[in-house]
C-alpha positions as CSV (number, residue, x, y, z in Angstrom):
1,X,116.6,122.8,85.6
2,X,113.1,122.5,84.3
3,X,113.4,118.5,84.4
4,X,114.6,119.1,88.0
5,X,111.8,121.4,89.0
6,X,109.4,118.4,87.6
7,X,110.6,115.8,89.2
8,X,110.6,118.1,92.8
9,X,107.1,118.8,92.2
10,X,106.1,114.9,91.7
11,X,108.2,114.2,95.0
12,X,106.0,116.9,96.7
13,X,102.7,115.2,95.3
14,X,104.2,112.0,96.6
15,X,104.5,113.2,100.3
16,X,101.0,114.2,100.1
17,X,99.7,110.9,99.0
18,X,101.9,109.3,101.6
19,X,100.6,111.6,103.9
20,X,97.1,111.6,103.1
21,X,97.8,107.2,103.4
22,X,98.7,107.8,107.1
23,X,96.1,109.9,108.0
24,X,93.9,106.7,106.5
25,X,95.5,104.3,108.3
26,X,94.7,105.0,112.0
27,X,93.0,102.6,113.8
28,X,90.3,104.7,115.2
29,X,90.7,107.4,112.3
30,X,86.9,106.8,111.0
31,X,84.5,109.9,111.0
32,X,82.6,110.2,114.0
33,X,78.9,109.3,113.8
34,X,78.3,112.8,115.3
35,X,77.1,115.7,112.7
36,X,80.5,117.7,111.7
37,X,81.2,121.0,112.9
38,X,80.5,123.8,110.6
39,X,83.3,125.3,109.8
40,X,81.4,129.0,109.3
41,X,80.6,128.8,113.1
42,X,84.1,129.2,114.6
43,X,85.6,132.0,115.5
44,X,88.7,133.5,113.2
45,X,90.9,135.1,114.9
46,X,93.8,135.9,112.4
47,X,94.6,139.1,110.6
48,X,95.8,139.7,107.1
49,X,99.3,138.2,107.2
50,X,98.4,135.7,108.7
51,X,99.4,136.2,112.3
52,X,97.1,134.4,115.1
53,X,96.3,136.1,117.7
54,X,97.9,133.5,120.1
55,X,95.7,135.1,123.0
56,X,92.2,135.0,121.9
57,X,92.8,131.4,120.7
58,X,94.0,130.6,124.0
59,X,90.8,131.7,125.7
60,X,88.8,129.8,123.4
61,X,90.3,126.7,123.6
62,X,90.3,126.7,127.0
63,X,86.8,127.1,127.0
64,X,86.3,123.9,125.4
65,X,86.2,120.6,127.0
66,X,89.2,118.4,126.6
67,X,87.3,115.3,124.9
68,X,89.1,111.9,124.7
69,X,91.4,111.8,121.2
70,X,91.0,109.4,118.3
71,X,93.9,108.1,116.8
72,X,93.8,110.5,113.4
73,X,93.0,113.3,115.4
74,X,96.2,112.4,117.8
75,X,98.0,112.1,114.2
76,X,96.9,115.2,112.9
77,X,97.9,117.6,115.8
78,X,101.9,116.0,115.6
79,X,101.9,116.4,111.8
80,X,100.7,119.7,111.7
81,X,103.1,121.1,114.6
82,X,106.0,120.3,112.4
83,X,104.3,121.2,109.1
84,X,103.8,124.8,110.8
85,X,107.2,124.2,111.8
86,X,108.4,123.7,108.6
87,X,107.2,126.5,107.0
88,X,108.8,128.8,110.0
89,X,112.2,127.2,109.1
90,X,112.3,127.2,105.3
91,X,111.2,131.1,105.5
92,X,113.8,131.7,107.9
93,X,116.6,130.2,105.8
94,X,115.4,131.7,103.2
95,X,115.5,135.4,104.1
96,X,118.8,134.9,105.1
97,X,120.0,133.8,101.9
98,X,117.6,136.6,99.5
99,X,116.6,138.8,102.1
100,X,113.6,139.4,101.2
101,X,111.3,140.5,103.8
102,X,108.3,138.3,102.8
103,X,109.9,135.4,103.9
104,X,111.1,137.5,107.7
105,X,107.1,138.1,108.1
106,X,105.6,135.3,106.8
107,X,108.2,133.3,109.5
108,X,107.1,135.8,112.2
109,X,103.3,134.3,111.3
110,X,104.4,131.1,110.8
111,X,105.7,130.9,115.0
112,X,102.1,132.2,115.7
113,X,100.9,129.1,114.0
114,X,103.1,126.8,115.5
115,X,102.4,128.2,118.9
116,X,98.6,127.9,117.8
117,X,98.7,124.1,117.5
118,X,101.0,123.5,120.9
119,X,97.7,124.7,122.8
120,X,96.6,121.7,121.8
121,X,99.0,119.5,122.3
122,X,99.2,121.0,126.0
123,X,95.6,120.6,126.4
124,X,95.5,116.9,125.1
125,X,98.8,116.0,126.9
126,X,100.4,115.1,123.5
127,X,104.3,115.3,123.8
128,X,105.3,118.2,121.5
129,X,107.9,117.0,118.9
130,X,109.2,120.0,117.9
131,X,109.9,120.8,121.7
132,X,113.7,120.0,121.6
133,X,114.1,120.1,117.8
134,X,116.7,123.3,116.1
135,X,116.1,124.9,112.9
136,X,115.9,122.0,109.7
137,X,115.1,119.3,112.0
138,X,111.9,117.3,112.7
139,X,111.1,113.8,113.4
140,X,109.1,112.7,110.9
141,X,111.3,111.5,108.3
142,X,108.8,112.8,105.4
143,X,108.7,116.0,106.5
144,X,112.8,116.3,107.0
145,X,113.1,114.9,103.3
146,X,110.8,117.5,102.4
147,X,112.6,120.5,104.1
148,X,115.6,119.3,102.7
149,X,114.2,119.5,99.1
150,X,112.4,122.6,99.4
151,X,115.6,124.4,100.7
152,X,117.8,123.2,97.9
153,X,115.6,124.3,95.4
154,X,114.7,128.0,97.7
155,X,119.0,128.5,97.2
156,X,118.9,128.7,93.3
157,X,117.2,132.2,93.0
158,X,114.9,134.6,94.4
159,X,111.9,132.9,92.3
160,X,112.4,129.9,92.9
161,X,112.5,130.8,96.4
162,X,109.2,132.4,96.1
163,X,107.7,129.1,94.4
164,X,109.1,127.5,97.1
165,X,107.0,129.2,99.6
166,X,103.8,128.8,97.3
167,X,104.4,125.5,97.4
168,X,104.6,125.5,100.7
169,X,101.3,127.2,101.4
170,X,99.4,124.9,98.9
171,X,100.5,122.0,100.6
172,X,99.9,123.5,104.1
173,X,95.8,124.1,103.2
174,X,95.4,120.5,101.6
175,X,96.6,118.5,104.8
176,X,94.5,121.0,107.2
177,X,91.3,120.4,104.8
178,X,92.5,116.7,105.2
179,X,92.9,116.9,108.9
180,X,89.7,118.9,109.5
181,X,87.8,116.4,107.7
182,X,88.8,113.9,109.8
183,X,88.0,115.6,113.3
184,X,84.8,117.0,115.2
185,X,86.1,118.2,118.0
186,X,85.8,122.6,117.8
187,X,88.8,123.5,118.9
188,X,91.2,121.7,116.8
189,X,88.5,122.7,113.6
190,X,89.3,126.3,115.2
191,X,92.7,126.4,115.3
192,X,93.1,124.4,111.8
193,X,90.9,126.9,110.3
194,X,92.5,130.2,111.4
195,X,96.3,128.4,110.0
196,X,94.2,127.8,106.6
197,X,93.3,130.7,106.5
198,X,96.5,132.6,107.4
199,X,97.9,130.4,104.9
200,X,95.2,131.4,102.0
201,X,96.8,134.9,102.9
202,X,100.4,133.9,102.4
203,X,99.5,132.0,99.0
204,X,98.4,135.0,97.7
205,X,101.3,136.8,98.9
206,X,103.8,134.6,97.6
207,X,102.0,134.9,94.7
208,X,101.6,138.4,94.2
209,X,105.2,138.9,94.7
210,X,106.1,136.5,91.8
211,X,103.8,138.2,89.6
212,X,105.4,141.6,90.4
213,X,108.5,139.8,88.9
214,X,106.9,138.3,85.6
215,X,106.3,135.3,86.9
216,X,102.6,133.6,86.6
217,X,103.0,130.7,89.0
218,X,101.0,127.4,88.6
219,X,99.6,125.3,91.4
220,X,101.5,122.5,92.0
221,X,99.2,121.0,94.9
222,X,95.4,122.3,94.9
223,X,93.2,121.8,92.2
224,X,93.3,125.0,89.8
225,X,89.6,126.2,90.5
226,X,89.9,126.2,94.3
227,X,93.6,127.9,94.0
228,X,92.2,130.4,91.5
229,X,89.3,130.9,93.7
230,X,91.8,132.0,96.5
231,X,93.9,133.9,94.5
232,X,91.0,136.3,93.4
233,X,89.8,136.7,96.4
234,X,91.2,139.4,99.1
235,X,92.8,138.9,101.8
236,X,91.2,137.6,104.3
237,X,90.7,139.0,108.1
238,X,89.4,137.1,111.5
239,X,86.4,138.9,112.7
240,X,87.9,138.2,116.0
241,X,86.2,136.3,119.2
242,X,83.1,138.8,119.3
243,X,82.2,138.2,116.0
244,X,82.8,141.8,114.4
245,X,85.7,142.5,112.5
């Protein structure tokens, strides 16, 4: 089993290099010459577990003018739909098999998320591929190999089921710092930092319920002193569109 888990954990790192390669490979996917956006400057609008308030965002983006797209940027916004995606359907699987009610709320959070990044897509007129897609099934075929992986090792037991979603939030926060460092346009910084955010929240949950069982998990994807970082830090809360929490 241990020889299994390994090997699981190498494929995961290997879907992240691939992934990181395609994100490099856009034809217009070069930084803009303009100054990046700091990322302390946009407004946070999720709570504790990780739920975005959906409405708030809304009003914000709209604010914002719709400027044209690179290709990366284009990229980023269809990957991360069906990452978000992802992690809405591996929870859900998962609580029906354990029934653990961490994975019922963090899927509740996860729809939030998903419904965060399809704003975008509406505003940019980028076709959503998730739109006609059921539970376990995405276009991109990394992704599908991933969920597949991810739910056979979620069935063996209830920890591994909580590694699984660990693994899922440590994954989700290196392609958003990925995707954010490829982009200058506020309002997709906005809405990828209120999902990294949400999903620093569920790491620590995840984590904190695996603790409560024995279990010290390891990161698999972030380097150790950033993961530590997050998990002895508290959970985080959006200060909302005003600016006071």
């Amino acid at each position: 089993m241990r020889r299994l888990y390994a090997l699981f954990v190498v494929a995961i790192l290997v879907l992240g290099v691939l992934a990181a390669g395609c994100i490099g490979t856009s034809e217009t996917s070069t930084t803009s010459t303009e100054s990046p956006v700091p990322t302390n400057t946009v407004p946070l609008v999720a709570d504790s577990n990780g739920n975005v308030n959906t409405n708030d965002l809304q009003s914000y983006i709209d604010s914002l003018p719709a400027e044209p797209l690179t290709d990366a940027e284009k990229e980023g916004l269809l990957f991360m739909v069906e990452e978000e995606k992802l992690a809405h359907d591996v929870y859900t699987k998962l609580y029906e098999k354990w029934g653990l009610q961490i994975f019922a709320n963090i899927a509740k959070s996860e729809t939030t998320h998903v419904e965060s990044v399809r704003m975008l897509l509406e505003k940019y007129n980028l076709t959503d591929p998730t739109a006609s897609e059921g539970i376990g099934e995405f276009q991109n075929e990394k992704l599908q190999a991933l969920y597949d992986q991810l739910i056979e090792m979620g069935m063996k037991s209830e920890v591994d089921a909580l590694k699984v979603g660990a693994i899922i939030e440590e994954t989700d926060i290196k392609d958003l710092q990925e995707w954010i460092s490829r982009t200058n346009k506020v309002d997709i910084i906005t809405v990828y930092e209120n999902l990294m955010m949400g999903s620093r929240n569920h790491l620590r949950a995840f984590v904190g319920q695996l603790e409560n069982r024995g279990v010290t998990y390891e990161p698999q994807i972030l380097p150790k002193d950033e993961y530590d970082e997050i998990i002895s830090s508290p959970m985080e809360t959006g200060s909302g569109m005003s600016g006071k929490p």
